[in-house]
C-alpha positions in Angstrom: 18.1 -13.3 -1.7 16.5 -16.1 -3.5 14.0 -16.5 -0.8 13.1 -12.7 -1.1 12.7 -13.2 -5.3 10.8 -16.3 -4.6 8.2 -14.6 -1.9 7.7 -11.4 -4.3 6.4 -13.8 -7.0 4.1 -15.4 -4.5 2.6 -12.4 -3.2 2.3 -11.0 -7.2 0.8 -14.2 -8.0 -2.1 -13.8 -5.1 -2.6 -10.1 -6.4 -6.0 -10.9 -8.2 -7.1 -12.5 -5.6 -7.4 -9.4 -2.8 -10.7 -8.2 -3.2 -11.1 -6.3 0.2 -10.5 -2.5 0.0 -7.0 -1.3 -0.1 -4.9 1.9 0.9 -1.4 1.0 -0.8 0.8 3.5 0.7 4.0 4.4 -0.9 6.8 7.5 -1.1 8.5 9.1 -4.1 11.7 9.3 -1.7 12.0 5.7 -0.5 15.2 4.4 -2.1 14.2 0.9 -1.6 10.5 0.3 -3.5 9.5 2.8 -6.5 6.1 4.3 -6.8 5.9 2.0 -9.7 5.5 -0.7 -7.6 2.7 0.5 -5.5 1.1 1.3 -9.3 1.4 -1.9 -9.9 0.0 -3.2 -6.7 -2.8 -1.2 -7.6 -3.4 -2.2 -11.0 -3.4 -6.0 -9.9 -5.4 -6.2 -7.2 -9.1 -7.3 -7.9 -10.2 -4.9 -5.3 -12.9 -2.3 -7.0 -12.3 -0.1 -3.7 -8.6 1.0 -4.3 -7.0 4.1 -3.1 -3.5 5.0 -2.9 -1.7 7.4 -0.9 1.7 8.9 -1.8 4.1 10.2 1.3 6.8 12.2 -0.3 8.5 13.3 2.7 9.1 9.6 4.1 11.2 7.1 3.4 10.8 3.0 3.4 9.7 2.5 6.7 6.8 5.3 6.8 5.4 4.3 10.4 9.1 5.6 12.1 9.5 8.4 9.1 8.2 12.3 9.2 5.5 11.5 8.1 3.6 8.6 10.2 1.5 10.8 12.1 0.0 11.6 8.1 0.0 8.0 7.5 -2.0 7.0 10.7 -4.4 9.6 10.2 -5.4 8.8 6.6 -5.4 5.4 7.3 -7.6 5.7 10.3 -10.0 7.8 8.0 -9.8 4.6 5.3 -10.7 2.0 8.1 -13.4 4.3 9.3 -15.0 5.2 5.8 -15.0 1.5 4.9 -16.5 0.6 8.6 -19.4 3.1 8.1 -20.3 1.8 4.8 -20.5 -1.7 6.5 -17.9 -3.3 4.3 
């Protein structure tokens, strides 16, 4: 557990310093990671290309959940916007 605690501040720390777009994904049912987290996220990151993407219907582990084939797809379109814009 101390392990975990310690990696969570490591990866807050280096926050500022993702500047490359970003899709934080995140569910209002998972019982494990609060949407105030992926707010957060969002609000640290030094990205100016930001979107998120709430999931309702999954749970924690979206990609075996409901709703992955949702996930994949929006995901896909993110990659593919970014792509085309040559970023």
């Amino acid at each position: 557990a101390m392990q975990l605690f310690k990696l969570r501040d490591e990866v807050e720390a280096s926050l500022p310093r993702i500047t490359c777009p970003a899709l934080v994904t995140y569910s209002t049912s998972d019982p494990t990671v609060t949407p105030k987290a992926a707010q957060r996220i969002l609000d640290q990151i030094a990205s100016q290309d930001k979107e998120a993407l709430s999931l309702p219907e999954c749970g924690h582990v979206m990609t075996l959940d409901v709703g992955w084939d949702i996930l994949a797809e929006r995901t896909y379109e993110f990659i593919m916007k970014k792509r085309s814009n040559g970023e």
